[in-house]
C-alpha positions in Angstrom: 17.8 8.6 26.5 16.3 5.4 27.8 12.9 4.7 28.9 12.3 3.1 32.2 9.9 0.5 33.1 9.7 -0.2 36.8 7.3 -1.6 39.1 7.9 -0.9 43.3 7.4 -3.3 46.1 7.4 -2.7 48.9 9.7 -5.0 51.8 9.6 -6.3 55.7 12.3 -6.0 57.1 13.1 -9.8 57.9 12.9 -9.9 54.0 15.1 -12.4 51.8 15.2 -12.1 48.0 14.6 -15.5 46.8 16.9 -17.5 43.8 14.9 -15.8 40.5 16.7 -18.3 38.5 14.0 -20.2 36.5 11.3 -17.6 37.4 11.0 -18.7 33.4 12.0 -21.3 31.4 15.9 -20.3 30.6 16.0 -17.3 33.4 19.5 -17.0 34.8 19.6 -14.8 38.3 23.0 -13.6 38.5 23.8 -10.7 41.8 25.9 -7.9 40.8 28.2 -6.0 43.3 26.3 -3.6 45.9 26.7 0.1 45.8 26.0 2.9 47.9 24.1 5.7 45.8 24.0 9.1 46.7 21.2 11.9 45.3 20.7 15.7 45.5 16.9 16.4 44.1 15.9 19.7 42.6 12.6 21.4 42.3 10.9 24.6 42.8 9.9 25.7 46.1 6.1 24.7 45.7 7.4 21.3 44.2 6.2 21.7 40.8 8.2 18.7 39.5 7.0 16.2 41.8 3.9 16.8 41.8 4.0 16.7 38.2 5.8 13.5 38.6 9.1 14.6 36.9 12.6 14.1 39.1 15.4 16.4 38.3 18.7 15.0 40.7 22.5 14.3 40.5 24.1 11.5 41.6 26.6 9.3 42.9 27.9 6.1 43.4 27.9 4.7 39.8 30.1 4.7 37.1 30.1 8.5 36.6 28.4 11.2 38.4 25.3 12.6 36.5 22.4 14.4 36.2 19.3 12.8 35.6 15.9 14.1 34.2 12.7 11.6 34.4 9.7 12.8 32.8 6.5 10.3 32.9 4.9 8.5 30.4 2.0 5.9 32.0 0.9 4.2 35.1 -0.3 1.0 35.3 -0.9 -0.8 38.0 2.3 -1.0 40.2 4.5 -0.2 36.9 5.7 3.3 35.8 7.0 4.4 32.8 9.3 7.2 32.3 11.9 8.5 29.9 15.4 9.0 31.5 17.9 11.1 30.3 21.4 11.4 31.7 23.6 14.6 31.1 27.3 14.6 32.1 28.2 17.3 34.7 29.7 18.5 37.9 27.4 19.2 41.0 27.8 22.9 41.4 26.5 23.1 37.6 22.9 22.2 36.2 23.6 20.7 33.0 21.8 23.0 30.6 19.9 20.0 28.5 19.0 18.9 32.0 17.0 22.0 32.7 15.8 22.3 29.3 13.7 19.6 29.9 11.9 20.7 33.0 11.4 24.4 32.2 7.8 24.3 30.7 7.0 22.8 34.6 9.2 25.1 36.7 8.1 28.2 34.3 9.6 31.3 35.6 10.6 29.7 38.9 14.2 28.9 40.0 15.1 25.8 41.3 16.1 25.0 44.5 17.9 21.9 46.4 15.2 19.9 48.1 16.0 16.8 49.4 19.1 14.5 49.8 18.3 10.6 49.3 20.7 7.7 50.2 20.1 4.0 48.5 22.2 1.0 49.9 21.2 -1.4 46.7 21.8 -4.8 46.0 21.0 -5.8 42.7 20.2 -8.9 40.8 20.0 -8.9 37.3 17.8 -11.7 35.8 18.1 -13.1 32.0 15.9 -14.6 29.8 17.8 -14.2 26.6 15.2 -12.4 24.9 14.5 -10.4 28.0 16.3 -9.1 30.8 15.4 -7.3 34.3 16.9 -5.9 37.3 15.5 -6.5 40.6 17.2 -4.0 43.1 17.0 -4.3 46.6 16.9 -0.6 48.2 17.4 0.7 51.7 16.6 4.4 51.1 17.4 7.2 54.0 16.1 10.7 52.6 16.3 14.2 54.3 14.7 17.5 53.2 14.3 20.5 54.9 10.7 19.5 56.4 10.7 16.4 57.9 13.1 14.6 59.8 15.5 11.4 58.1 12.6 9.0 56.2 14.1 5.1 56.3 12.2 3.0 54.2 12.9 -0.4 52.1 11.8 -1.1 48.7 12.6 -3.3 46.0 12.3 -2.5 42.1 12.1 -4.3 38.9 13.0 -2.7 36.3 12.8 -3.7 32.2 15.5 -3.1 30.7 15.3 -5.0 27.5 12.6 -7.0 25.6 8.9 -7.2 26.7 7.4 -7.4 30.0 6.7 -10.7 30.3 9.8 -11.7 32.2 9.0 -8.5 34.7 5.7 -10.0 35.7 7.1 -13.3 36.4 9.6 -11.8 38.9 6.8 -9.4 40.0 4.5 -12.5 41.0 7.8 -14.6 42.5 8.6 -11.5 45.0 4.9 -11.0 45.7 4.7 -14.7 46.5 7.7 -14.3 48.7 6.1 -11.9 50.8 6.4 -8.4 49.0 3.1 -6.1 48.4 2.7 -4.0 45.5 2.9 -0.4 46.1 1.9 2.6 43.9 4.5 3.8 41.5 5.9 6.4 43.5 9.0 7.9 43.1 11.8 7.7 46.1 11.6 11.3 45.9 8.0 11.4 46.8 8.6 9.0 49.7 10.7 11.8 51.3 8.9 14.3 50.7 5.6 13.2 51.7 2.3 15.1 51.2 3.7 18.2 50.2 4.8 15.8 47.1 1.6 14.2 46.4 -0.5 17.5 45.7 -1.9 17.7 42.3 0.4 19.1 39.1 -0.5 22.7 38.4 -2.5 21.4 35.6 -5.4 18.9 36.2 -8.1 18.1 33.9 -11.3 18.5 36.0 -13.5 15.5 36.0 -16.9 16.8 34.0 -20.6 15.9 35.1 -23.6 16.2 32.7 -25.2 19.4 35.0 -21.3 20.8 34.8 -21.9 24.3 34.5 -19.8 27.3 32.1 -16.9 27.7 34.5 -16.2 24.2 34.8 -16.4 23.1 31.2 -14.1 26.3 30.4 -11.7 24.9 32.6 -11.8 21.7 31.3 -11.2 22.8 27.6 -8.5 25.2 28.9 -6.6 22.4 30.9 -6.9 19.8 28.2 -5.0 22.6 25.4 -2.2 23.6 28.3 -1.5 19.9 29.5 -1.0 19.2 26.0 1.6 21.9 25.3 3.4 21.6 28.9 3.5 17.8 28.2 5.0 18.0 24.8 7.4 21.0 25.6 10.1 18.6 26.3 10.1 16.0 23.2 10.1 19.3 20.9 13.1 20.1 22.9 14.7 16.4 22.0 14.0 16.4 18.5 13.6 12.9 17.9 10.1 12.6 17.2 7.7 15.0 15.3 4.7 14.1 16.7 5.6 16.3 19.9 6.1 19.4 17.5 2.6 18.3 16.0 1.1 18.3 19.5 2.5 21.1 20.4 0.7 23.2 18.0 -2.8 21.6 17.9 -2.6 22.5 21.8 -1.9 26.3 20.6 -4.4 26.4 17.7 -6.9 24.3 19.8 -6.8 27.0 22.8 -6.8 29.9 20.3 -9.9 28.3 19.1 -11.7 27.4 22.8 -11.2 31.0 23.5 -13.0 32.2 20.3 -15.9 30.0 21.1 -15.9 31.1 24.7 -15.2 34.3 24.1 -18.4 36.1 24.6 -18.3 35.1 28.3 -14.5 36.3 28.8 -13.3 39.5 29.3 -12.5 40.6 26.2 -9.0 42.6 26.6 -8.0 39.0 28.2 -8.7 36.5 25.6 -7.1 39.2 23.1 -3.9 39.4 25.0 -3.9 35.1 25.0 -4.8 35.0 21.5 -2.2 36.6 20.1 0.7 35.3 22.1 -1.0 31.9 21.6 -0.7 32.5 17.6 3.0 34.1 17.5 3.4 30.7 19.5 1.8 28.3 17.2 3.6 30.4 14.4 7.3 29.2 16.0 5.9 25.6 16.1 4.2 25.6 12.2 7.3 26.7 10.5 9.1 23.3 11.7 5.6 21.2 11.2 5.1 22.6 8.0 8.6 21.6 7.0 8.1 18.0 8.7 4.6 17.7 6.7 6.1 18.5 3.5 9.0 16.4 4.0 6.8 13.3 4.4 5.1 14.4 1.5 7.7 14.5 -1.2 9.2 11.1 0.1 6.2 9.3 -0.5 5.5 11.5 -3.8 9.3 10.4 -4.6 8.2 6.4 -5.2 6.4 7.3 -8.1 9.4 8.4 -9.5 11.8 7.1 -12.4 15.6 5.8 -10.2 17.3 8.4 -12.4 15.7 11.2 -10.5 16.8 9.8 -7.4 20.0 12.7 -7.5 17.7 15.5 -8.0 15.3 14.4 -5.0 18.1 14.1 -2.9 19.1 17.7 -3.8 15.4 18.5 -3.2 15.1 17.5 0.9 18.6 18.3 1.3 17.4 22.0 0.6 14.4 21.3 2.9 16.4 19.8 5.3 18.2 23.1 6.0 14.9 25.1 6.0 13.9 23.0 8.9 16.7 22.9 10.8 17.0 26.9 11.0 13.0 26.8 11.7 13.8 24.7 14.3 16.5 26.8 16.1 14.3 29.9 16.1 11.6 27.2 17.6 14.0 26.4 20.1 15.0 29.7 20.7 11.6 30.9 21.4 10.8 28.0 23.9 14.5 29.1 26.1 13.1 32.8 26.0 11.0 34.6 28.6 8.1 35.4 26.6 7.1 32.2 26.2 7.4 30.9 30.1 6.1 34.3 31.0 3.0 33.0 28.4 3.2 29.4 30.1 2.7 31.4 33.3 -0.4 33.2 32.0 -1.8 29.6 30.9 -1.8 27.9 34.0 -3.5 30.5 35.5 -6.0 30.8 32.7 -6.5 27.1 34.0 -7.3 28.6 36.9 -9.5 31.4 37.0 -10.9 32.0 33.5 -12.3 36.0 33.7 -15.7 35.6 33.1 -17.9 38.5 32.6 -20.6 36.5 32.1 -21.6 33.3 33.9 -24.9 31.2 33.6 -26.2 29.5 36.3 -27.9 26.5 34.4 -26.0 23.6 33.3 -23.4 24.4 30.2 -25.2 21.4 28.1 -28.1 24.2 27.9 -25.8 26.6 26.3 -24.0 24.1 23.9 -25.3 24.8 21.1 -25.2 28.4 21.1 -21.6 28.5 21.5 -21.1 26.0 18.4 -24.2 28.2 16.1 -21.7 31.0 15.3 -18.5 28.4 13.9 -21.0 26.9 12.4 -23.0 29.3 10.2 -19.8 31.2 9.3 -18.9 28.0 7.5 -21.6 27.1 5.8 -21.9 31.0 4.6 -18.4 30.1 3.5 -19.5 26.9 1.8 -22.1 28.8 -0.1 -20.2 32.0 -1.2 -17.5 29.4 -2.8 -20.0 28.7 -5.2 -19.6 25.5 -7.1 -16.2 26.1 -8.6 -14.1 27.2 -5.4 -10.9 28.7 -6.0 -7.7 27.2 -3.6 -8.1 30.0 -1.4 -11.4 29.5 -0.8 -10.4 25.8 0.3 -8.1 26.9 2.4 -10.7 29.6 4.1 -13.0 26.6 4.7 -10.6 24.6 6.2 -9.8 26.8 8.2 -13.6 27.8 8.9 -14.3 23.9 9.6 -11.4 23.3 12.1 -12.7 25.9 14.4 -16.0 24.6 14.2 -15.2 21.0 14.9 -12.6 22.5 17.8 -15.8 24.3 19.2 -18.1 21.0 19.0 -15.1 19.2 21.0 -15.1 21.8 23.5 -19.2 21.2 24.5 -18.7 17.3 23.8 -17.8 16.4 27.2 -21.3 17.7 28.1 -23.4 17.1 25.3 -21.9 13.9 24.7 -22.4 11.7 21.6 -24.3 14.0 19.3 -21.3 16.7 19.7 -19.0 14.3 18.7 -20.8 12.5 16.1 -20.8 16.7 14.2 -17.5 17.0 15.0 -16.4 13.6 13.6 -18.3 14.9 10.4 -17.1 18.5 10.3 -13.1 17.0 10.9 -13.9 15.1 7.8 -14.1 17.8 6.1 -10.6 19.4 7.6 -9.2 16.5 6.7 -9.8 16.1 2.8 -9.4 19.8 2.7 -6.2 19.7 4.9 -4.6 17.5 2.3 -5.6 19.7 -0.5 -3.6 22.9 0.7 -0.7 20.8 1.3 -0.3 20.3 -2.2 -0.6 24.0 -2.8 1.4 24.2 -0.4 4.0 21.7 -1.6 3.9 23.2 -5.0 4.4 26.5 -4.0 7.7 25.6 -2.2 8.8 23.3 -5.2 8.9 26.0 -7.6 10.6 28.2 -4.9 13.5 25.6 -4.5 13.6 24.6 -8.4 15.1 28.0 -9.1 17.9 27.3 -6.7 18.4 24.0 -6.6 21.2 22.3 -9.1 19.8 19.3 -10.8 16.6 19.6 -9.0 14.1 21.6 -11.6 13.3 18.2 -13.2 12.4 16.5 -10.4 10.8 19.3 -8.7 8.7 19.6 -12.4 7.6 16.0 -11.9 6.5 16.3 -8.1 4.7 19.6 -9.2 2.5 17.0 -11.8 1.9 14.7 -9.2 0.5 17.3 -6.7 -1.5 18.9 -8.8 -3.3 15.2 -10.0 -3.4 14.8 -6.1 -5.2 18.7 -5.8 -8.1 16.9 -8.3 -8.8 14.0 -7.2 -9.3 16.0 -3.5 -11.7 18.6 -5.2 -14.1 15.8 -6.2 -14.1 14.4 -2.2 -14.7 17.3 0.2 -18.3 18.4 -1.3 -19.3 14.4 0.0 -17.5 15.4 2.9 -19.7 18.5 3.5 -22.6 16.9 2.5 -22.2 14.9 5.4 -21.6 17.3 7.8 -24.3 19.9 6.9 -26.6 16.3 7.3 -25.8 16.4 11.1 -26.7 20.4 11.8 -27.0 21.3 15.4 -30.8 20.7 16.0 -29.5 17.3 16.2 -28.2 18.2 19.3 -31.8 19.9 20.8 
């Protein structure tokens, strides 16, 4: 995996790269030999990748054939970023890491050859010692099965080490030699043309103040389902456990919108989405649970003597093994048809909510109505916990307050400041109560692996002492943080 910084320029034809060398102080400019590349593209019939701005293709013309998977990270300016990852194969067989990567775009579609691209490059490679770049000079001839052979020239520079300083310099040089920025494009998208530059499946809709229902409902429903397609593929990778994090507050988040929405949706409907949505965000919370705790006893771990280092060890290596099976029924479920059959079921949610209600005044009217019913259920929660609440009435009110702060966040976008000021407060609230069930949590699952753990009760003994000073200290923070909270009650908003 490497991530790929590259900014596009686009060439006349009477063009000459000029000598990069000094383009900084210590910059060397150095050609490297010319290939010829050549590219089969792959995408669903109705483009899905591209428009998404992901490339699947297999290629030619370097040191090993490959396939090659380019999901996006950022735009800015003339520069994109993507991640690249290359899988070794033959051309008549998709890799099957490859395609792992795209399916939460493609869904249940198939994919299909759709375009052939050609690159004549030149390349100079330019070093700064600290920093190096690539400038490569393209001639790109593309075919699909549209539009007749595209010709077009452009040159890249592309970061391949260190900062981008050095990639601006060589930016401003070739602009100063005649070159024009151009938008981050992909070749791909050059060939294909319009068809290419339609919008993903998934947008975001721009929100007004006078937005009415359907359009805030869309909005809330596009910003959970971006968030799960767009973290599909680092939960696949593995390497970092944000995604898995992600991943599952888009779940819980949409589970929630359709709670707060649901008296407006056809009931059957949000039914059938909440509870694939929760046997969903129950794949992804046995591996962030694990990840959570993991983090946990590390940290918990410093406060320990150096003779217990053994028995730690002994401790996560247990855990370790819990994660990695939760991990491969995560995995599993994501390569299984139920969930791109769900994925399917999303996007169209995105689409075409089923109201059986709709208002015609603006949704800011009906705000604070939708956020009423989180909200007195937790404070009737609050109250019925009495003064000395019992861990599972924590964990009720936690559970109470995350809706309600998720319903706040849904209406914020048209009620603006005073929505998100409450839900600031209630997530407060989340927070300090978040932390207390993890260390029931934690000490629930270290008495659990004390009984089968050699070496590890003592340890596991000592952690247990540590959480449970932790679980105190909390109790005396979250009635502040409700105090707080209850201080910013939804008249606010009126």
């Amino acid at each position: 995996m490497g991530v790929e910084r590259e900014s596009k320029l686009g060439a006349p034809p009477e063009f000459q790269l000029p000598d990069l060398t000094g383009v900084v102080d210590g910059a060397v400019a150095e050609p490297a030999p010319q290939r010829t590349l050549f590219a089969h593209y792959y995408d669903s019939a109705d483009l899905r990748l591209a428009r998404a701005g992901v490339t699947l293709r297999y290629r030619t013309g370097e040191d090993a054939p490959v396939w090659t998977v380019k999901l996006p990270v950022s735009l800015r300016g003339s520069l994109i970023v993507r991640r690249e990852f290359d899988f070794a194969g033959t051309p008549d067989v998709l890799a099957d890491k490859a395609a792992d990567l795209v399916r939460a775009y493609l869904r249940t579609e198939r994919l299909v050859e759709v375009a052939e691209v050609d690159t004549d490059r030149r390349t100079v490679v330019v070093d700064a010692g600290s920093e190096q770049v690539e400038v490569v000079d393209d001639l790109v001839t593309g075919h699909d099965r549209v539009h007749g052979p595209r010709k077009f020239r452009e040159i890249e520079v592309e970061s391949t080490a260190g900062g981008n300083g050095l990639a601006d310099a060589v930016v401003a040089a070739l602009v100063a030699a005649g070159c024009e920025p151009r938008p981050p494009a992909p070749k791909l998208t050059r060939v294909l043309g319009q068809r290419a530059q339609l919008p993903p499946d998934v947008v975001v809709p721009a929100l007004s103040r006078d937005a009415g229902l359907l359009d805030l409902v869309r909005h809330a429903f596009a910003v959970s389902v971006e968030r799960i397609v767009r973290h599909d593929s680092g939960v696949r990778i593995g390497e970092d456990a944000e995604h898995v994090h992600q991943f599952r507050v888009g779940t819980r988040r949409l589970r929630a919108d359709l709670h707060t929405f649901g008296s407006l949706l056809d009931k059957a409907w949000v039914a059938g989405l909440r509870e694939e949505l929760h046997w969903l965000a129950a794949c992804a919370g046995d591996v962030r649970d694990r990840d959570v705790l993991a983090d946990r006893l590390r940290q918990d771990a410093k406060l320990l003597p150096a003779a217990d280092r053994d028995g730690m060890a002994a401790l996560l290596s247990v855990l370790a093994d819990e994660t990695a099976a939760a991990r491969v029924e995560l995995l599993g479920a994501l390569r299984g048809h139920r969930y791109l059959a769900l994925l399917d079921k999303l996007v169209d949610a995105v689409r075409g909510p089923r109201f059986t209600v709709v208002e015609a005044r603006p949704a800011r009217k009906s705000a604070p109505g939708l956020v009423t019913h989180p909200w007195r259920r937790l404070a009737h929660a609050v109250r019925s916990a009495g003064v000395d609440p019992t861990d599972a009435d924590l964990h009720k009110i936690r559970i109470l307050a995350k809706r309600c702060r998720y319903a706040a966040e849904a209406v914020a976008p048209v009620v603006g400041r005073p929505a998100q000021r409450f839900a600031g407060a209630v997530a407060e609230i989340q927070t300090v109560l978040g932390d207390h069930q993890d260390t029931v949590v934690a000490e629930h699952w270290l008495r659990a692996a004390a009984e089968v753990t050699r070496g590890g009760r003592v340890v596991a003994g000592e952690l247990i002492a540590v959480e449970r000073a932790e679980r105190v200290r909390l109790r005396e923070l979250w009635p502040q943080a409700w105090h707080t909270a209850s201080a910013r009650e939804l008249r606010d908003w009126m």
